[in-house]
C-alpha positions as CSV (number, residue, x, y, z in Angstrom):
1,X,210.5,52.7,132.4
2,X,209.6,50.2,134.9
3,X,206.2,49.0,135.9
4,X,205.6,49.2,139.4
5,X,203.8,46.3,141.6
6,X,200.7,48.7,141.6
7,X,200.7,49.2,138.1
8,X,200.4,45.2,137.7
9,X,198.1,45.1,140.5
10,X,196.0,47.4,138.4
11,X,196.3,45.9,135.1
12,X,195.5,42.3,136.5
13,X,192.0,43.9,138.1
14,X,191.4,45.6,135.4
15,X,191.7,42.7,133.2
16,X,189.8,40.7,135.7
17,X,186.4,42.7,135.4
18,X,187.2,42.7,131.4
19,X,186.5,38.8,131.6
20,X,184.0,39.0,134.6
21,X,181.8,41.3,132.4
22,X,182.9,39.1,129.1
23,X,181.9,36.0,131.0
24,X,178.4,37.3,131.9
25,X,177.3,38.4,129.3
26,X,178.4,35.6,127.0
27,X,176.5,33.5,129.5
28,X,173.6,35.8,129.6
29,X,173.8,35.1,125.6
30,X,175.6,38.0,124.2
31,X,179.2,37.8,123.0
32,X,180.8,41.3,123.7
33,X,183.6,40.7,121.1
34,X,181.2,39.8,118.3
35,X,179.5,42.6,115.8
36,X,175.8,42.0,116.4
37,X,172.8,43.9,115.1
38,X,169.4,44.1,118.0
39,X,166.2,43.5,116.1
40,X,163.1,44.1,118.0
41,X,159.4,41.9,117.3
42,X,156.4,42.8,118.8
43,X,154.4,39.9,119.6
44,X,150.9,38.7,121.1
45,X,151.9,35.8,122.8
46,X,155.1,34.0,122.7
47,X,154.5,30.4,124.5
48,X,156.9,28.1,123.9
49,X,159.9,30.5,123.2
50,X,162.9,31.0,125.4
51,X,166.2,33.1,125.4
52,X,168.9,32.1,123.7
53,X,166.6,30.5,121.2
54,X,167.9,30.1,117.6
55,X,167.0,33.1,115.4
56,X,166.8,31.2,111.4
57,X,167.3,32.2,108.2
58,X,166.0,29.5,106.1
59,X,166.9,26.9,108.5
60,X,170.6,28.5,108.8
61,X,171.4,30.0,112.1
62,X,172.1,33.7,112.1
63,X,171.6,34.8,115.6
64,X,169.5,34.0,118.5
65,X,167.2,35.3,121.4
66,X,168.6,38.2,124.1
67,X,166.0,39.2,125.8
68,X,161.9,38.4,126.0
69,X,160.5,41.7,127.9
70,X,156.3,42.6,129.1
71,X,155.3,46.3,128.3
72,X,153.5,47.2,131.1
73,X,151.6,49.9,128.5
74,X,150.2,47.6,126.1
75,X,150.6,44.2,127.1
76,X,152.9,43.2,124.3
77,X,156.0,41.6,124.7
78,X,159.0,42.7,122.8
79,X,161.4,39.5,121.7
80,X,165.1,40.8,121.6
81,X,167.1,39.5,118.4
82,X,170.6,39.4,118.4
83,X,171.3,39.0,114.4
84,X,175.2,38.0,113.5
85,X,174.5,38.4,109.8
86,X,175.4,40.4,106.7
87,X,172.7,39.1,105.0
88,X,170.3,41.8,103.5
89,X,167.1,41.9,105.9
90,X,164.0,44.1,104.7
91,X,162.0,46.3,107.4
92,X,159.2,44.0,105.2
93,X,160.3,40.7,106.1
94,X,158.5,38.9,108.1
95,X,159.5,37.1,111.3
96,X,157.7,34.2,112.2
97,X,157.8,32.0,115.9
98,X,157.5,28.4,115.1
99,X,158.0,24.8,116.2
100,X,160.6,22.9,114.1
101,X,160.2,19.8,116.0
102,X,158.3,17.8,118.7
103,X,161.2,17.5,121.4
104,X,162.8,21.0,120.6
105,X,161.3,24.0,121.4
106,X,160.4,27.2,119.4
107,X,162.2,29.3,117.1
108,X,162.0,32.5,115.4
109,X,162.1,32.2,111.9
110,X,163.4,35.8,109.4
111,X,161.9,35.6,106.1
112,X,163.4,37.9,103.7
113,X,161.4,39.9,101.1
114,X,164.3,40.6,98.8
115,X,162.8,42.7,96.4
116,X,162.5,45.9,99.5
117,X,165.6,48.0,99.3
118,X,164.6,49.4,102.2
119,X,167.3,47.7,105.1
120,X,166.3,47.4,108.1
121,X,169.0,49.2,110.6
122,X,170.2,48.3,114.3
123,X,167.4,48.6,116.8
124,X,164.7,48.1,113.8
125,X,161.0,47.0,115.4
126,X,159.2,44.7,113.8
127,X,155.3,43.4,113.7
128,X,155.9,39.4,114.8
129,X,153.5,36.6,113.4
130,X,153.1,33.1,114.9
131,X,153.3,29.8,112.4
132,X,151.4,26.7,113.4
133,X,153.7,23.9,114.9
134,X,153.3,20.6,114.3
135,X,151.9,20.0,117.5
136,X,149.4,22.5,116.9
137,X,149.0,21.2,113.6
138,X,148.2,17.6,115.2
139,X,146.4,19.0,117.9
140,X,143.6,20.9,115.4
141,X,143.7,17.3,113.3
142,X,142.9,15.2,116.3
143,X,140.1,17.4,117.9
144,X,137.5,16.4,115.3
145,X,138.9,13.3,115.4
146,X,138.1,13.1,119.2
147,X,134.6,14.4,118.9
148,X,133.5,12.0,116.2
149,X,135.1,8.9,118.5
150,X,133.3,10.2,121.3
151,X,130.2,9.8,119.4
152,X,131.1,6.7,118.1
153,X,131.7,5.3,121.7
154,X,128.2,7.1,122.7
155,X,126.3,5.6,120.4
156,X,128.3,2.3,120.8
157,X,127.5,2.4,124.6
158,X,123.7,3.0,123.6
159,X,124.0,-0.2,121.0
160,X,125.1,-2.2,123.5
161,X,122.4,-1.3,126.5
162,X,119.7,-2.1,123.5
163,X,121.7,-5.4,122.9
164,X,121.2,-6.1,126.9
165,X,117.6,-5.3,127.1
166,X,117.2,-7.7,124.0
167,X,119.1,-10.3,125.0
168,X,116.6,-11.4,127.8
169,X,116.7,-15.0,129.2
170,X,114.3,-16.0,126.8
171,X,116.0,-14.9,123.5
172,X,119.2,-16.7,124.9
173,X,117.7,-19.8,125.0
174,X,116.2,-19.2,121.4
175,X,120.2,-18.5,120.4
176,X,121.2,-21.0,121.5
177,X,118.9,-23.9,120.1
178,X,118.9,-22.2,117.2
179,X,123.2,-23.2,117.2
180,X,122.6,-26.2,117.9
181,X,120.1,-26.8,115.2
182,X,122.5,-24.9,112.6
183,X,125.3,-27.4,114.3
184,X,122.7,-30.2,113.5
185,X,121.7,-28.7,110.3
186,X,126.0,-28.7,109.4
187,X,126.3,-32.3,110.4
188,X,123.6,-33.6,108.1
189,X,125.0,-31.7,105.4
190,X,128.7,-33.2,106.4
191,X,126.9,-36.5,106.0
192,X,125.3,-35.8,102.5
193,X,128.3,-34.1,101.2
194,X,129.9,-38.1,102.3
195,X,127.6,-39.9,100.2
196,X,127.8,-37.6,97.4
197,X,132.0,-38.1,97.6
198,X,130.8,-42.3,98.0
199,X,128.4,-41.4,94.7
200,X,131.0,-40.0,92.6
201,X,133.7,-42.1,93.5
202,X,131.8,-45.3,92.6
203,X,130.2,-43.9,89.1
204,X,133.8,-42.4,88.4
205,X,134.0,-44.8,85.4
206,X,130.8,-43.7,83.6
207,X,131.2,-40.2,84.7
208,X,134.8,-40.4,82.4
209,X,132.6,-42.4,80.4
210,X,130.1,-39.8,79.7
211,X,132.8,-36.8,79.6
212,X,135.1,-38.5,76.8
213,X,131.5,-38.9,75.0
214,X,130.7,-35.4,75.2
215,X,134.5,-34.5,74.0
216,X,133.8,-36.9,70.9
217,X,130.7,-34.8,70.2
218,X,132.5,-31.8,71.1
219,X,135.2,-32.7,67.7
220,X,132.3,-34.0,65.5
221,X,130.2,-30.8,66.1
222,X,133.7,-28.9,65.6
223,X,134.4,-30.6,62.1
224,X,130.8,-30.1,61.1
225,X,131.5,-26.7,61.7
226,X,134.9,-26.9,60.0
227,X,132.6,-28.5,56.9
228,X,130.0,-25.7,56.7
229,X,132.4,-23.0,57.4
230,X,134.7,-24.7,54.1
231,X,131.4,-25.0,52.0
232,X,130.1,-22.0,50.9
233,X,127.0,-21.2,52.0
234,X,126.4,-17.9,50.9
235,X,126.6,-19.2,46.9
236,X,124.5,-22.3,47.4
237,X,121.9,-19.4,49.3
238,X,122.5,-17.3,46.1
239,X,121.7,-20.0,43.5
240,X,118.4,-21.2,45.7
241,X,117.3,-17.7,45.5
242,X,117.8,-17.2,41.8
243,X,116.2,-20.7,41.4
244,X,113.2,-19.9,43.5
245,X,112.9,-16.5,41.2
246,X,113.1,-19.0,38.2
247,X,109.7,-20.8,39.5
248,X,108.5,-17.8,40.1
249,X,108.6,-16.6,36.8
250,X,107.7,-19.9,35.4
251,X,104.1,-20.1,38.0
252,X,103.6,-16.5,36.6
253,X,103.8,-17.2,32.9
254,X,101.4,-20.5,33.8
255,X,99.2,-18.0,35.8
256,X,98.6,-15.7,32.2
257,X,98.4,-18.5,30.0
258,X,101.5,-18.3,28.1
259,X,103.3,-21.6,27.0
260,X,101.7,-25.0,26.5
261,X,101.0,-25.9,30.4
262,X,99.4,-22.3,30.8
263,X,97.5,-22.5,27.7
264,X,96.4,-26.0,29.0
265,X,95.9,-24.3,32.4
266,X,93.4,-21.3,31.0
267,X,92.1,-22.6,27.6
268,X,88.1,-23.6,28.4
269,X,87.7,-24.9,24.9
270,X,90.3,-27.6,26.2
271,X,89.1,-27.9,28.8
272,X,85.3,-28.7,27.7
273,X,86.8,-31.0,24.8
274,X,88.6,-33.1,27.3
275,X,85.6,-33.5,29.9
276,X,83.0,-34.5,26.3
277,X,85.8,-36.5,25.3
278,X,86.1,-38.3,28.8
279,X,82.4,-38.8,29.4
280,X,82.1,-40.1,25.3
281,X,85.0,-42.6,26.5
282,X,83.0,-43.8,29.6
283,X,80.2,-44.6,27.7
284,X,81.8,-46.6,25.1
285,X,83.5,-48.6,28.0
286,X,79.9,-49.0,29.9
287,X,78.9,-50.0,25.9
288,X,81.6,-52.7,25.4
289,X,80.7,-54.2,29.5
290,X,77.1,-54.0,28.6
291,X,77.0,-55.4,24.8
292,X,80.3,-57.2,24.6
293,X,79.0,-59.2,21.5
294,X,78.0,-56.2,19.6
295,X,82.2,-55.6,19.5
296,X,83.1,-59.2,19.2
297,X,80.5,-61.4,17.1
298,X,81.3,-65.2,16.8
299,X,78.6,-66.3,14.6
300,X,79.0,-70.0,13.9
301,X,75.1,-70.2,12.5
302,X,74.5,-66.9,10.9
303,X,73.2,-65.3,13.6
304,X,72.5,-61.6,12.8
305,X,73.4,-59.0,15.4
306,X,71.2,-57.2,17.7
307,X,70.4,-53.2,16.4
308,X,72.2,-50.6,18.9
309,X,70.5,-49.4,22.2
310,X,71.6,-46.8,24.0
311,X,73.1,-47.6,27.1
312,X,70.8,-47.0,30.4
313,X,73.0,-44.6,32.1
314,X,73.7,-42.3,29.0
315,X,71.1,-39.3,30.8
316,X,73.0,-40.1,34.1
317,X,76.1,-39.3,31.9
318,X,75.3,-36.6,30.1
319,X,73.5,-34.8,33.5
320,X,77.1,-35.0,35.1
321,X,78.3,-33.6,31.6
């Protein structure tokens, strides 16, 4: 059979409109040749979000945005999905717009509650939710950040009006003798920190002097310690307290009389002897001063002696007795 010019005429516009209505709706974001599934999300607001946006599945790419329409009923707008995906997706998942960057714009974001059987099919509507961007995210950090620096700068701008009104012409002058004073007061002390330098550079020699003393000391005092801490001190303390208990015992058998030093100590019969026997001594001395010849008798002629007087202090004696 042969094909006629018209035939070919046909097929060539035929096949023209084929591409024209290929090539406008794969610019308009839908590939005719593809298997797609529509998904429809009801949202609130969707600012930020344009067609042809990228339509995620944790962060993988399975489709993007068709269509953004207004219902003029109810306000909402109904986001067109165009999903190229034979992933399971749940009439319960939850699709999310977000930001994923600063530069880029938003996204919609599919995510998947695996555990619902329940598929979702072509043309399924869905409730859509909005997830903070970063922006956003910044933008809520920042806007307590800007209210407190606005304080800050109010109350700074106040500071410094009270700082003005201060700072009269008199006050000023007070600053600033009071700096030179300080700048006085720094080069006397520059001065007296020279001296000091002079000081201890001219006594260097007994300073040395005076520091290898006290590191002599320093080693004596360190083998004294050596000394004590090699003799043993706790013994030595031990035998003075069993010595001190000796006396103890020995002052308490004094104190009841036992032995020959207590007996001495609490016998009054002893005692009375030895004071008679004392005061009997005493007068035979006084005697022997008094009447030396009755003792010692030279006689060259016979003499004979003298009879025995008692001495003149005997009563004083025996009234001491």
């Amino acid at each position: 059979m042969k094909i006629t010019k018209e035939i070919k005429t046909a097929i060539l516009v035929v096949s023209s409109i084929l591409l024209f209505i290929w090539g406008y709706s794969y610019l308009k974001g839908r590939d005719l040749l593809s298997n797609y599934k529509s998904f429809y999300v009801e949202y609130s607001n969707v600012e930020g979000l344009s067609k042809s946006a990228a339509v995620t599945i944790n962060g993988l790419v399975v489709g993007k945005v068709s269509k953004i329409n207004l219902e003029n009923s109810t306000g909402k707008l109904i986001v067109e999905l165009q999903i190229k995906t034979d992933f399971p997706i749940a009439k319960s998942s939850i699709i999310n717009i977000y930001e994923p960057g600063l530069i880029g714009g938003k996204q919609i974001e599919i995510i998947p509650n695996l555990k619902d059987q329940n598929l979702a099919e072509n043309g399924q509507v869905f409730k859509g939710t909005n997830r903070a961007g970063l922006t956003e995210l910044v933008s809520e950090k920042l806007a307590p950040i800007q209210e407190k620096l606005d304080r800050v700068l109010l109350n700074a701008d106040k500071l410094l009006v009270g700082i003005n009104s201060i700072l009269d012409k008199k006050t000023q002058d007070n600053i600033k003798n009071s700096v030179a004073e300080l700048n006085s007061t720094l080069e006397q002390f520059h001065k007296a920190s020279e001296n000091v330098n002079s000081i201890l550079v001219e006594n260097k020699p007994k300073i040395n002097g005076i520091v290898s003393n006290f590191n002599q000391v320093s080693n004596n005092f360190s083998k004294i310690s050596d000394s004590l801490n090699k003799a043993d001190l706790g013994k030595t303390a031990k035998n003075l307290q069993l010595t001190l208990e000796k006396v103890d015992k020995i002052l308490a058998g004094l104190e009841s009389g036992k032995g020959s030093m207590g007996k001495l100590l609490k016998d009054e019969a002893l005692y009375n002897n030895l004071t008679k026997t004392s005061n009997e001594l005493e007068l035979l001395l006084q005697d022997v001063r008094l009447n030396p010849t009755r003792y010692i008798n030279v006689s060259v002629f016979g003499k004979k002696n003298k009879p025995y007087v008692a001495p003149a202090n005997d009563s004083t004696i025996k009234s001491k007795k």
